[in-house]
C-alpha positions in Angstrom: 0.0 0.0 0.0 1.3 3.4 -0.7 2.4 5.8 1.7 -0.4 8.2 2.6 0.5 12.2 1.4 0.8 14.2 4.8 -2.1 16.4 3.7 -4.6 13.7 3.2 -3.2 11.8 6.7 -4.1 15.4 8.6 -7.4 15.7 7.0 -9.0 12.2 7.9 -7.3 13.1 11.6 -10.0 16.0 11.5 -12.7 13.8 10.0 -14.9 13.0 13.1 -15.8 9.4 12.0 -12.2 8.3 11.1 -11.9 5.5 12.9 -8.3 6.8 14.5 -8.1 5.6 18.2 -7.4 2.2 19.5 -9.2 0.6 22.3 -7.3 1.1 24.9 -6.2 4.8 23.8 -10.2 5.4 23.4 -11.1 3.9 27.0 -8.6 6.0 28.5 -9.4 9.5 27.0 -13.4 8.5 28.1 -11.8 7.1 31.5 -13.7 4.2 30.8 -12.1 0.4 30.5 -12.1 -1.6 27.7 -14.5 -4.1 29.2 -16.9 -1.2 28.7 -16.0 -0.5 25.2 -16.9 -4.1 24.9 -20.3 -4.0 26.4 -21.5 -1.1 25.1 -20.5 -1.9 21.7 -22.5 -5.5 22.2 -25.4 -3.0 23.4 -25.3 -1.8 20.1 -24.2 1.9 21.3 -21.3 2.2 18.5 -20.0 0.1 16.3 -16.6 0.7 15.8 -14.4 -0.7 13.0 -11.7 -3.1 12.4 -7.8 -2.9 11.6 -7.3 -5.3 9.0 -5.7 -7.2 12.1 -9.0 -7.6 13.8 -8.7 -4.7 16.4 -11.4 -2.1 17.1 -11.1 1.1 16.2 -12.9 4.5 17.2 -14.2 7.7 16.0 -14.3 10.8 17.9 -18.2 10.5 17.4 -18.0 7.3 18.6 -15.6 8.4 21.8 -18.3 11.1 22.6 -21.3 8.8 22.6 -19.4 6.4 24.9 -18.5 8.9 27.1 -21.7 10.2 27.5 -23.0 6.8 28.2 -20.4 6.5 30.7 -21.6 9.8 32.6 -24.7 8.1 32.8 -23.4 4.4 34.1 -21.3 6.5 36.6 -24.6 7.8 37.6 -25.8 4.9 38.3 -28.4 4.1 35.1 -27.9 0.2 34.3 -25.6 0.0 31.1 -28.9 -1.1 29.0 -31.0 2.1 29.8 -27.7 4.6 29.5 -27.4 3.4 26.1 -30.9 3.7 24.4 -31.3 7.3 26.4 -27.9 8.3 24.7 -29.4 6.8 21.2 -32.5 9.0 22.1 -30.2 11.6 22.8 -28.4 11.6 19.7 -32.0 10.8 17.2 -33.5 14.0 18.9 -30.6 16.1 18.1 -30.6 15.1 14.6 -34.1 15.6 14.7 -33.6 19.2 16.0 -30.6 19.8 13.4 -33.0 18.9 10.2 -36.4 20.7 11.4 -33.7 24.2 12.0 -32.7 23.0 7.9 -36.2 23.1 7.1 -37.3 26.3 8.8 -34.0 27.8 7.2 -34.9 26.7 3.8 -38.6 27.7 4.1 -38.0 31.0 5.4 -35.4 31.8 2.5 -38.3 30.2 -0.1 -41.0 32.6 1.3 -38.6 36.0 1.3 -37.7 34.8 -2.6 -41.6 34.7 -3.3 -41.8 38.1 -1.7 
């Protein structure tokens, strides 16, 4: 495989779903433990990919869904319900994000039929 140009290296580094962190190096920047990498990821949480050696690998997205789900855990919310409230969390901000698009988009329709 050919050697990656520095410039295109640094830009998937800024991409927020580049899967750029190892397990361990992800669990320590949440302050989390791999064990609960594991579980939440068997809850479905995040997915993270796989080094053509088999190893997981994680997003920043991914680090800052886990970490939220940790807040939660440490919290004391069972690893099951911290994990659909965080999916909840995440649907109704999308949600949010796209109905703003919309009201943008009319708004800019109805002052261009004025």
């Amino acid at each position: 495989m050919p050697p990656e140009s520095p410039s295109h290296a640094t830009d998937r580094l800024d991409d927020d779903d580049y899967p750029a962190y190892t397990m361990g190096r992800a669990a320590e920047m949440i302050g989390a433990t791999p064990g609960f990498l594991r579980a939440i990821g068997e809850a479905r949480l995040i997915t993270p990919l796989r080094s053509e050696g088999g190893h997981r690998r994680y997003s920043r997205y991914q680090l800052r869904i886990a970490a939220r789900a940790r807040e939660l855990v440490d919290g004391g919310t069972p690893i099951e319900a911290a994990c659909r409230i965080v999916i909840l969390e995440d649907q109704l901000e999308d949600a949010l994000r796209l109905n703003e698009e919309l009201r943008r988009s009319t708004a800019g329709r109805s002052g261009a039929d004025s």
